[in-house]
One Martini backbone bead per residue (centre of mass of N, CA, C, O) as a GRO file, in nm:
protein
  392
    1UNK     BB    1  -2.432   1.089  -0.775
    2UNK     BB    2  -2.117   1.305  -0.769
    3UNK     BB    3  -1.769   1.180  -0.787
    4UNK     BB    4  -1.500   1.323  -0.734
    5UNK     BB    5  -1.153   1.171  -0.824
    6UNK     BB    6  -0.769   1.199  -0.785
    7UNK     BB    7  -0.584   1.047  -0.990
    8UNK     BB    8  -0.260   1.162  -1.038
    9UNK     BB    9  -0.122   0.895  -0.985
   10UNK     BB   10  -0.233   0.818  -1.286
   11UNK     BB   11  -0.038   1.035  -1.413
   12UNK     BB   12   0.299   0.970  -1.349
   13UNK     BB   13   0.455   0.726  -1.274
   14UNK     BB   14   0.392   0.547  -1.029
   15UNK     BB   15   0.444   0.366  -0.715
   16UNK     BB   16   0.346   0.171  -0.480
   17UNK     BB   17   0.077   0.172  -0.226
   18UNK     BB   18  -0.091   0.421  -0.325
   19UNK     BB   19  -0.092   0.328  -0.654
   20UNK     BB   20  -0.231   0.101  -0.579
   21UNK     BB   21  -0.473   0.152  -0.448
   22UNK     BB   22  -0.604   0.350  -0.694
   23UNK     BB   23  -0.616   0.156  -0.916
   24UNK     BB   24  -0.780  -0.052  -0.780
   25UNK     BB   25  -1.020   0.112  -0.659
   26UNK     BB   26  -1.132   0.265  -0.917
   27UNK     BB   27  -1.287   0.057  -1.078
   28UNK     BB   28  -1.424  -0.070  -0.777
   29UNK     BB   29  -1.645   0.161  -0.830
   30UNK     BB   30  -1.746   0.176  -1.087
   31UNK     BB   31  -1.876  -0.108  -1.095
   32UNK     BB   32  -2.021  -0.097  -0.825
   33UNK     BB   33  -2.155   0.237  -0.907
   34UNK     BB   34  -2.393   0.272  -1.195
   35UNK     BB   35  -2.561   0.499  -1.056
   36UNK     BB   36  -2.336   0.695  -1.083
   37UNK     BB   37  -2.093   0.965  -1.116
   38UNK     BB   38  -1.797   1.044  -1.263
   39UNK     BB   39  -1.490   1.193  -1.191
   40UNK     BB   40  -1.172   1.208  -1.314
   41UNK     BB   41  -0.869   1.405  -1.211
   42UNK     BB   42  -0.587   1.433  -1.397
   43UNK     BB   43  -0.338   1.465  -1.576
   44UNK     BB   44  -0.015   1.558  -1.800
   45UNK     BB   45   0.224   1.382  -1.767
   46UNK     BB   46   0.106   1.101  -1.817
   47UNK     BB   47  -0.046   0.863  -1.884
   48UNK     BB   48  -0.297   0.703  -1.861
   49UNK     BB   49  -0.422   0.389  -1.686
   50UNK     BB   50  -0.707   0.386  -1.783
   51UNK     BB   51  -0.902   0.189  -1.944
   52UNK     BB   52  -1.268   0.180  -2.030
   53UNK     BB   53  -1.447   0.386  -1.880
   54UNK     BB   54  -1.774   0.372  -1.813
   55UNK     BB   55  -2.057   0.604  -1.900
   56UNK     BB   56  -2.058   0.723  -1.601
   57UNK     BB   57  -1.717   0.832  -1.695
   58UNK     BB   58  -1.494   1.098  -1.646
   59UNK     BB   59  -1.248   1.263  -1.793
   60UNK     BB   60  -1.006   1.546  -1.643
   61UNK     BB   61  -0.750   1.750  -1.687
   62UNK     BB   62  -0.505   1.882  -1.639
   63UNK     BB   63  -0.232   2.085  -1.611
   64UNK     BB   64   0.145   2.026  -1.688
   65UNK     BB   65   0.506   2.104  -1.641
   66UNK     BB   66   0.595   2.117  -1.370
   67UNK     BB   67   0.593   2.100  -1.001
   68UNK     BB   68   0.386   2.333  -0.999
   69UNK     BB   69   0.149   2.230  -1.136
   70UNK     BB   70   0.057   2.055  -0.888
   71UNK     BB   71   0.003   2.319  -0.688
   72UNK     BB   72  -0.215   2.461  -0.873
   73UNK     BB   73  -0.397   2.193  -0.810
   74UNK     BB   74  -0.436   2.170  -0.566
   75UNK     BB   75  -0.544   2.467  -0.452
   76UNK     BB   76  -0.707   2.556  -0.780
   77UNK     BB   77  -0.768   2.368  -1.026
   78UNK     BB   78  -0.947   2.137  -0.850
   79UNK     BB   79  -1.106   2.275  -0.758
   80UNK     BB   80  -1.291   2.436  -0.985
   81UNK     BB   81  -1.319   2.182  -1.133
   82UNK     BB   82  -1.544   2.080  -0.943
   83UNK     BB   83  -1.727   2.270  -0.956
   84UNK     BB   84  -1.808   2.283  -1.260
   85UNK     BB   85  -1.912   1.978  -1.186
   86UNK     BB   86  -2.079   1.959  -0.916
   87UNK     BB   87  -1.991   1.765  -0.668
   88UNK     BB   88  -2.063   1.579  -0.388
   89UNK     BB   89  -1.775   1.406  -0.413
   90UNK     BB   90  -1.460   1.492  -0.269
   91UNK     BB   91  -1.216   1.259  -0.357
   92UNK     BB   92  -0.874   1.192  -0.179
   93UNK     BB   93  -0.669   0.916  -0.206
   94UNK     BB   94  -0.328   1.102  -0.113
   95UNK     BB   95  -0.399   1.245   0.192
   96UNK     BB   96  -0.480   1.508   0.008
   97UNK     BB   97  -0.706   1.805  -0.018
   98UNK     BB   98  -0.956   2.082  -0.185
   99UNK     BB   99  -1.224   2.114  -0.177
  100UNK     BB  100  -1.529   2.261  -0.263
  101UNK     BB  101  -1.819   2.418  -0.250
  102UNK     BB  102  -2.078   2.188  -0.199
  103UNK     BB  103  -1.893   1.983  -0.080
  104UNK     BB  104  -1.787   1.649   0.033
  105UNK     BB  105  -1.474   1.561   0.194
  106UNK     BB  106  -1.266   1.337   0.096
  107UNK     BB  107  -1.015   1.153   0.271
  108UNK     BB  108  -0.672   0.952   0.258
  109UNK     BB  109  -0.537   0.833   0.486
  110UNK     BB  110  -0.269   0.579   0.517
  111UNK     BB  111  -0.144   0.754   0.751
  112UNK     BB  112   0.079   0.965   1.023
  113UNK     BB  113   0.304   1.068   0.903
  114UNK     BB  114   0.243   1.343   0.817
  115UNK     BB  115   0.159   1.439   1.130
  116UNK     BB  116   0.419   1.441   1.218
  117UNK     BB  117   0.645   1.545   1.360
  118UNK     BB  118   0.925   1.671   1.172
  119UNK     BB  119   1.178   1.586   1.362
  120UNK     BB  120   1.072   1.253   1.338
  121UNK     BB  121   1.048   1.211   1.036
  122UNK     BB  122   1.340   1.366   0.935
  123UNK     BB  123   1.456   1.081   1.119
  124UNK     BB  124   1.409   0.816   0.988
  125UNK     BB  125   1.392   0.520   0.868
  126UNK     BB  126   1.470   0.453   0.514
  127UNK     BB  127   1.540   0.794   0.420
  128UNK     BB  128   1.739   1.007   0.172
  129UNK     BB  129   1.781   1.278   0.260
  130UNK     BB  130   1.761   1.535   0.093
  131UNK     BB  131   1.638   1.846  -0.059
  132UNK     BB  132   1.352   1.713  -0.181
  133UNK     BB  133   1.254   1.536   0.038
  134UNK     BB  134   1.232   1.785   0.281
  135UNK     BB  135   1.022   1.937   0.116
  136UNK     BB  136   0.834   1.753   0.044
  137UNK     BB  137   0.757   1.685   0.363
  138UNK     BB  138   0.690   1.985   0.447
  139UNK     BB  139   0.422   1.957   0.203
  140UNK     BB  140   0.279   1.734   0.320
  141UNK     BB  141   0.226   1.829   0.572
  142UNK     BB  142   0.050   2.090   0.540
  143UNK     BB  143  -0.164   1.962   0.359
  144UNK     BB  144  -0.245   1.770   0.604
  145UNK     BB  145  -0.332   1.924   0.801
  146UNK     BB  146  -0.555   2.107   0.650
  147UNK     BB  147  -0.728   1.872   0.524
  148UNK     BB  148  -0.801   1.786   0.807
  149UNK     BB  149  -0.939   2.022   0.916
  150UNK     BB  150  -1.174   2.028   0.606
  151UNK     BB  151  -1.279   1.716   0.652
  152UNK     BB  152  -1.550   1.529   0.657
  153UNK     BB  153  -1.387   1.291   0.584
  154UNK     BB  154  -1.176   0.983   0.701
  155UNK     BB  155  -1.008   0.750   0.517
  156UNK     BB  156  -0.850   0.447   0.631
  157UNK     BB  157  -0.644   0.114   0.628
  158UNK     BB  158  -0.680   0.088   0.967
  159UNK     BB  159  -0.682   0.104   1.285
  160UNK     BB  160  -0.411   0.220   1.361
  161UNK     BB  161  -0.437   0.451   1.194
  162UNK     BB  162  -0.679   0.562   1.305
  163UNK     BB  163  -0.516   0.596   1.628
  164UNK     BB  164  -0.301   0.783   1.511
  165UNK     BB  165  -0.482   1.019   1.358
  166UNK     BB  166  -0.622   1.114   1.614
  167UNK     BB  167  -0.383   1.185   1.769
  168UNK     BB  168  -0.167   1.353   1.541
  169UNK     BB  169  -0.446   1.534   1.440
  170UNK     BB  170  -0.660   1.579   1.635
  171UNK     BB  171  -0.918   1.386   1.572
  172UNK     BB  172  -1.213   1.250   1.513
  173UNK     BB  173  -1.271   0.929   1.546
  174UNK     BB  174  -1.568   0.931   1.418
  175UNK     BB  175  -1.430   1.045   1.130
  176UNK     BB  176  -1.311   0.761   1.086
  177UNK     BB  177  -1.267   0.535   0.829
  178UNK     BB  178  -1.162   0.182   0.827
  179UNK     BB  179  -1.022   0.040   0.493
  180UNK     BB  180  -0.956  -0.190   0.397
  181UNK     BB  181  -0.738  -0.357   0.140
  182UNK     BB  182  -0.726  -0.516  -0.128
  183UNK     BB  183  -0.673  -0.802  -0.410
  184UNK     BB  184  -0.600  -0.857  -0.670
  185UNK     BB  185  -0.770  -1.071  -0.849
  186UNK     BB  186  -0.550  -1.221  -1.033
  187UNK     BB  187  -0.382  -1.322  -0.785
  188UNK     BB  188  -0.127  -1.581  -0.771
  189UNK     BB  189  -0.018  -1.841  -0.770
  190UNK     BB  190   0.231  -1.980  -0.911
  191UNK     BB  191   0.306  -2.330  -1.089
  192UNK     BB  192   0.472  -2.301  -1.370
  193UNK     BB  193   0.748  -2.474  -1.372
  194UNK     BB  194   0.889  -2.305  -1.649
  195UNK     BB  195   0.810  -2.011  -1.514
  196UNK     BB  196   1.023  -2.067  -1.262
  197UNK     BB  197   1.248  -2.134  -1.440
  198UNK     BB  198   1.310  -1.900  -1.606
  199UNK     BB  199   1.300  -1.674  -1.312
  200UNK     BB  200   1.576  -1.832  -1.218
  201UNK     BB  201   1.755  -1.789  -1.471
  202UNK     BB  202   1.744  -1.499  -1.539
  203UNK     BB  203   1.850  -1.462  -1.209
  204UNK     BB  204   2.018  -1.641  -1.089
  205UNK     BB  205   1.867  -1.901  -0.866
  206UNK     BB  206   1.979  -2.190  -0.747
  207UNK     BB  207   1.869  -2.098  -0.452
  208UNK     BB  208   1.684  -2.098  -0.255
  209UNK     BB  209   1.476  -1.838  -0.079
  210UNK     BB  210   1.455  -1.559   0.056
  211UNK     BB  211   1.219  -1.253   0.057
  212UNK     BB  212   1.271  -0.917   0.019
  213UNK     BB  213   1.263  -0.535   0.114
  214UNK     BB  214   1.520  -0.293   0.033
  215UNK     BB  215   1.352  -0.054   0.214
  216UNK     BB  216   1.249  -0.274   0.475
  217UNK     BB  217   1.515  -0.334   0.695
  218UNK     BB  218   1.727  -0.531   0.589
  219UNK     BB  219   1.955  -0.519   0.849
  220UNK     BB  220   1.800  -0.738   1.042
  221UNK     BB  221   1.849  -0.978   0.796
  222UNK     BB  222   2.139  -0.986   0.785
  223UNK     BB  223   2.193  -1.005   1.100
  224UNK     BB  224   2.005  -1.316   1.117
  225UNK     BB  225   2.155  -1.459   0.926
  226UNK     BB  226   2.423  -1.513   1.116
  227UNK     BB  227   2.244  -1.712   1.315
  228UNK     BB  228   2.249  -1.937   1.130
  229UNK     BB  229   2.302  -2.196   1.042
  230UNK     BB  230   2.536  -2.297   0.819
  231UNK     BB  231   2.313  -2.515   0.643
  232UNK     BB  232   2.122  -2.263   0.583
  233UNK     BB  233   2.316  -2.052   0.437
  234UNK     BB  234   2.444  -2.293   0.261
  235UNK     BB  235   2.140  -2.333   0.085
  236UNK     BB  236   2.079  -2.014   0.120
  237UNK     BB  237   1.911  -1.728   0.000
  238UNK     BB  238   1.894  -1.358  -0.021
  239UNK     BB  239   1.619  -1.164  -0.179
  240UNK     BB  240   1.623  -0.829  -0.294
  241UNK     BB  241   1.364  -0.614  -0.355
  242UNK     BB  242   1.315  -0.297  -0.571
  243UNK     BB  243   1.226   0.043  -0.696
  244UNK     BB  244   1.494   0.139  -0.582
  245UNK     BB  245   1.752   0.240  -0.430
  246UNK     BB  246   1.877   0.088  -0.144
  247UNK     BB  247   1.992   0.048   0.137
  248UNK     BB  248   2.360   0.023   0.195
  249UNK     BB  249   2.337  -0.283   0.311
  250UNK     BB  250   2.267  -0.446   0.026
  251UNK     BB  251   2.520  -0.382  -0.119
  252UNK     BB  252   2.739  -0.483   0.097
  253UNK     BB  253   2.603  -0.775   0.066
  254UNK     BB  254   2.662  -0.817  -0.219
  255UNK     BB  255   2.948  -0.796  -0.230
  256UNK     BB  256   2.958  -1.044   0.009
  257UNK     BB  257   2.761  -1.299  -0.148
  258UNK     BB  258   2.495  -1.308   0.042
  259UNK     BB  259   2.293  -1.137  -0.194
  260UNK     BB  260   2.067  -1.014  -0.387
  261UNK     BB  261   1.954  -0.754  -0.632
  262UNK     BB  262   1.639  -0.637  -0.755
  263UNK     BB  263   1.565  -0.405  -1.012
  264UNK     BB  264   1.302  -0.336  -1.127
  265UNK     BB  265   1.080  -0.536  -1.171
  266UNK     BB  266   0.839  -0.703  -1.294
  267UNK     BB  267   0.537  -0.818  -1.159
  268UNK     BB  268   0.540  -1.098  -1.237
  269UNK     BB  269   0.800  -1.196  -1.122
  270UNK     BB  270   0.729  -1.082  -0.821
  271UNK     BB  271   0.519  -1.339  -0.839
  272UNK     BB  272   0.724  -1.551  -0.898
  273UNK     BB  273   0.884  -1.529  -0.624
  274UNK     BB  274   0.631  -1.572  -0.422
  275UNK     BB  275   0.616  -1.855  -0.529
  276UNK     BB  276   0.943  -1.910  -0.434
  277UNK     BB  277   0.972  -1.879  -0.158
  278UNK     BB  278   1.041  -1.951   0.190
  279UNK     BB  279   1.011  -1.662   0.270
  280UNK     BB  280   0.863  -1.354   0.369
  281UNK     BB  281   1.023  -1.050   0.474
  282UNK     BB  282   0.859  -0.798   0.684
  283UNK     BB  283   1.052  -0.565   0.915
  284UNK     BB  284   0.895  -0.289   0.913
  285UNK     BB  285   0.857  -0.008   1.091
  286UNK     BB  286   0.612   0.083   0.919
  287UNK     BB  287   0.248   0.038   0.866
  288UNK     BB  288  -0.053   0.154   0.770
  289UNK     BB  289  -0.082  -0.173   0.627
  290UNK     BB  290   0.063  -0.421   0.403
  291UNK     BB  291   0.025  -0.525   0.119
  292UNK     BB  292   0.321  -0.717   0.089
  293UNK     BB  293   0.159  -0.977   0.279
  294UNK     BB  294  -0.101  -1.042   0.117
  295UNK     BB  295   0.056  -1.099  -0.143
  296UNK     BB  296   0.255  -1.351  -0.027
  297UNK     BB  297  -0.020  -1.511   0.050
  298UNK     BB  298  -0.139  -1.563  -0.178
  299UNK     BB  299   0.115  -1.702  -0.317
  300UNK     BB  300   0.275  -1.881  -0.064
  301UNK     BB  301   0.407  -1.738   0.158
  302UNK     BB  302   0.549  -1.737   0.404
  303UNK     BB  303   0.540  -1.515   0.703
  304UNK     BB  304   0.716  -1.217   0.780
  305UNK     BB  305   0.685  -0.995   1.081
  306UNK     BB  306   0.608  -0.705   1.226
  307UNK     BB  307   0.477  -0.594   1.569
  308UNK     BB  308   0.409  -0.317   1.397
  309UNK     BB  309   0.127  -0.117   1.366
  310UNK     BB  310  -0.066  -0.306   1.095
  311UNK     BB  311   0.061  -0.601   1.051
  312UNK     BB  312  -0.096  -0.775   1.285
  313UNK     BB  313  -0.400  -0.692   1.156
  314UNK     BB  314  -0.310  -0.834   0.877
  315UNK     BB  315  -0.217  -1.119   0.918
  316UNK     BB  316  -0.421  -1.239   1.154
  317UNK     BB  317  -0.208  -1.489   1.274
  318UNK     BB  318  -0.052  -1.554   0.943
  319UNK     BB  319   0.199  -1.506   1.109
  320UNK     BB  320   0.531  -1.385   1.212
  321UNK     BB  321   0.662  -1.220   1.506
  322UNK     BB  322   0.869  -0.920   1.532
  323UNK     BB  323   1.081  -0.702   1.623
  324UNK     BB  324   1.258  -0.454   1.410
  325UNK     BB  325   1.533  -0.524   1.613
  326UNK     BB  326   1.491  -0.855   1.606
  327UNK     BB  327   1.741  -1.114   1.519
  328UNK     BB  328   1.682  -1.337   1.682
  329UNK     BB  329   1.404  -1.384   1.630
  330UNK     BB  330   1.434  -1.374   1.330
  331UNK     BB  331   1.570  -1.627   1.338
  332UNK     BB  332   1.398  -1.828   1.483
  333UNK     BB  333   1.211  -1.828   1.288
  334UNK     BB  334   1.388  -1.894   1.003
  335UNK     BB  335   1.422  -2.186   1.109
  336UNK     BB  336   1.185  -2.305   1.131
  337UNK     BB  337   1.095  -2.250   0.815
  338UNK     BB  338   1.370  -2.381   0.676
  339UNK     BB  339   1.374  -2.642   0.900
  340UNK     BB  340   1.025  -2.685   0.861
  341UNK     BB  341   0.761  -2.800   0.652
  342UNK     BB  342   0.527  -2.786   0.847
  343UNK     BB  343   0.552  -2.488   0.924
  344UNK     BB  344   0.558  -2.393   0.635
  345UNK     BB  345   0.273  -2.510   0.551
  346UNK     BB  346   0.083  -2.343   0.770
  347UNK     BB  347   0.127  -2.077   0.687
  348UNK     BB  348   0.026  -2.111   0.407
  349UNK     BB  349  -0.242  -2.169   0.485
  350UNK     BB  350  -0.310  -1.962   0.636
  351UNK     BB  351  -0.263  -1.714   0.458
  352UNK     BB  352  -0.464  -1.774   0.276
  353UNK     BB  353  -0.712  -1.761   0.464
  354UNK     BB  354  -0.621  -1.442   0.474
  355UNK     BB  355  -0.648  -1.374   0.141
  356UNK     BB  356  -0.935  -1.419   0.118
  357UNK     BB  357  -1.058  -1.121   0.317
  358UNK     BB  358  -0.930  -0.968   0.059
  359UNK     BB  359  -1.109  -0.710  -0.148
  360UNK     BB  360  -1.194  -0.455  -0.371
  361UNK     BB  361  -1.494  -0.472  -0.341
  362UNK     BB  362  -1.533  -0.422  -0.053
  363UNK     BB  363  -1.405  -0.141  -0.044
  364UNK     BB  364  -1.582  -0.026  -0.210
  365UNK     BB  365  -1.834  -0.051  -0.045
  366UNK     BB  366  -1.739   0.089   0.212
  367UNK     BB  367  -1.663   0.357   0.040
  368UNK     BB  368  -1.975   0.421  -0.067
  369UNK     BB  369  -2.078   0.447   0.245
  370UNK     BB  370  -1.907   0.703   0.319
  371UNK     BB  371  -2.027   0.866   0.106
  372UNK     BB  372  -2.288   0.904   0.223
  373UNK     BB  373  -2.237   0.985   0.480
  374UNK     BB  374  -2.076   1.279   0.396
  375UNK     BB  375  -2.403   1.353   0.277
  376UNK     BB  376  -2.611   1.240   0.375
  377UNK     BB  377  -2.711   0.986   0.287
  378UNK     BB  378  -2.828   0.697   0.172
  379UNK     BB  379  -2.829   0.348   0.140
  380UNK     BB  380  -2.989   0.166  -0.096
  381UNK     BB  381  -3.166  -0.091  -0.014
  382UNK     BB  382  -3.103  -0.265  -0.294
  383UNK     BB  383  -2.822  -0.266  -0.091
  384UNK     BB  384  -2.734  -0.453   0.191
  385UNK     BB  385  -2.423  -0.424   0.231
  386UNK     BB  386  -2.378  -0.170   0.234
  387UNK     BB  387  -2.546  -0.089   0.449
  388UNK     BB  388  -2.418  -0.255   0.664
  389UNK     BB  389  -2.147  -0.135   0.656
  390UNK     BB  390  -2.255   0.178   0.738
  391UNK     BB  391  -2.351   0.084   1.020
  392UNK     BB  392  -2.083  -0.070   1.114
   0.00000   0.00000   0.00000
């Protein structure tokens, strides 16, 4: 089978949890599958991120020039180049795309943001609405509405995205397919001793701390840290970390001495934060599927986290939950994991055995199975494991 997958995600230099996904997932397709064919379709805005493609594998540039090159990828020229390469299967994992004729298109919607009504989305919190964001965000529904239209198979990230998705998108539920998120090979928690010495004197970090994600609801963070005993606001410090300047709550706080602010740390920092953590709190809003929840428990971060959308499937019970604007209950969290070692070792276990759970190898699997499925083919019987996902 020949299978085209658009990956200029990765060759605009991109971050993100979509990003991650692409990153992840393609190379654990190529392991997966050299009995298959790939075409990678990237574009030429930046360097590509994929060094060493196996023999079964092509990569195929697009032209970039400037942000209508993307637009003219997206509706002409992608659709164009997957036909002169005869694909049976174009998949699209970055929310839309928009296969040639007598190709099967698989598209991953992450979530049903793009699907909500634009009333609700251009209100969100947690999002600097400029006149490019609004704009984006127009052009991002317009497209995912279109390719969900045209979609023969659906693959989304979580039970709960998949039950938003059918909901908001009005399609049926049984084209649609939720395959976890997997957990990079290498990640593991840091214990070399030197190395978190390093990582705390670098930022100076002189006291334990929370860690936390300053675009994920920080304010209800800063809330609850207000309700904390005084000798534990006193002995502890909360670090949130951002890959972009953070909703105004954080600059905030951090002028009143109250928290730190890492910008675009390296990723191995934010491995070593991880594993230095005292809990990792992620109240955010929405999540698709909630990658550093996983990461954090690889890493032996005790988690909270929000009770809303794929969260709590995501966490599997080895998580503390609180509603994402409830500071009490967030405290008496923070209370616990912070003030009882016995409690926060519990969760650290379970943790463990929770990312144990997520692996990029077994998405891929899944993902190989439902391109089966969307083309209407059999999964080899020579792979047993396949077999099996397809059938569940």
């Amino acid at each position: 089978m020949r299978i085209g997958i658009d990956v200029r995600y990765l060759s605009h230099g991109l971050v993100g949890g979509v990003h991650t996904y692409v990153k992840q997932l393609v190379p654990a397709l190529l392991r997966a599958a050299p009995e298959h064919e790939f075409v990678l379709y990237a574009d030429t805005k930046a360097p590509f991120e994929l060094r060493d493609v196996p023999a079964n594998t092509r990569v195929r540039y697009l032209p970039y020039r400037n942000a209508l090159s993307s637009v003219m990828s997206d509706f002409v020229r992608m659709r164009r180049a997957m036909a002169t390469d005869r694909v049976q299967i174009a998949h699209f994992p970055t929310n839309y795309g928009f296969g040639p004729r007598g190709a099967a298109t698989v598209i991953t919607l992450h979530d049903a943001m793009t699907l909500m009504p634009l009333s609700h989305t251009l209100q969100s919190k947690g999002t600097l609405w400029d006149t490019r964001a609004r704009a984006m965000t127009i052009y991002l529904y317009c497209c995912s509405h279109l390719a969900l239209r045209r979609a023969d198979l659906v693959l989304t990230v979580s039970e709960h995205a998949r039950r938003e998705i059918a909901h908001h998108g009005r399609y049926d539920p049984g084209r649609i397919v939720a395959i976890h998120h997997g957990i990079e090979a290498g990640l593991r928690r840091v214990t070399d001793a030197a190395v978190l010495a390093e990582v705390r004197a670098r930022y100076r970090l002189e006291r334990p701390f929370i860690l936390a994600d300053g675009l994920k609801n920080p304010a209800v963070i800063v809330r609850a840290w207000q309700h904390l005993p005084q000798h534990l606001r006193d002995s502890h410090t909360i670090v949130f970390f951002s890959r972009r300047e953070p909703l105004p709550v954080v600059r905030e706080t951090e002028a009143a001495g109250q928290c730190r602010l890492l910008l675009n740390i390296p990723r191995a920092d934010l491995v070593a934060l991880y594993s230095m953590a005292c809990a990792f709190v992620f109240p955010s809003w929405l999540e698709g599927f909630g990658i550093p929840i996983v990461e954090a428990m690889t890493c032996g971060a005790p988690v909270i986290c929000a009770d809303n959308s794929a969260m709590p499937e995501v966490a599997g019970g080895a998580a503390l939950l609180c509603n994402a604007e409830d500071e009490h209950t967030l405290a008496g969290h923070l209370n616990r994991v912070l003030g009882d070692t016995n409690e926060a070792e519990r969760l650290r276990e379970l943790g463990y055995a929770r990312a144990r759970q997520f692996s990029w190898q077994r998405t891929a699997e899944q993902t190989l199975a439902a391109y089966h499925r969307a083309a209407g083919t059999s999964v080899p019987v020579s792979d047993p494991h396949r077999l099996h996902t397809q059938q569940s």
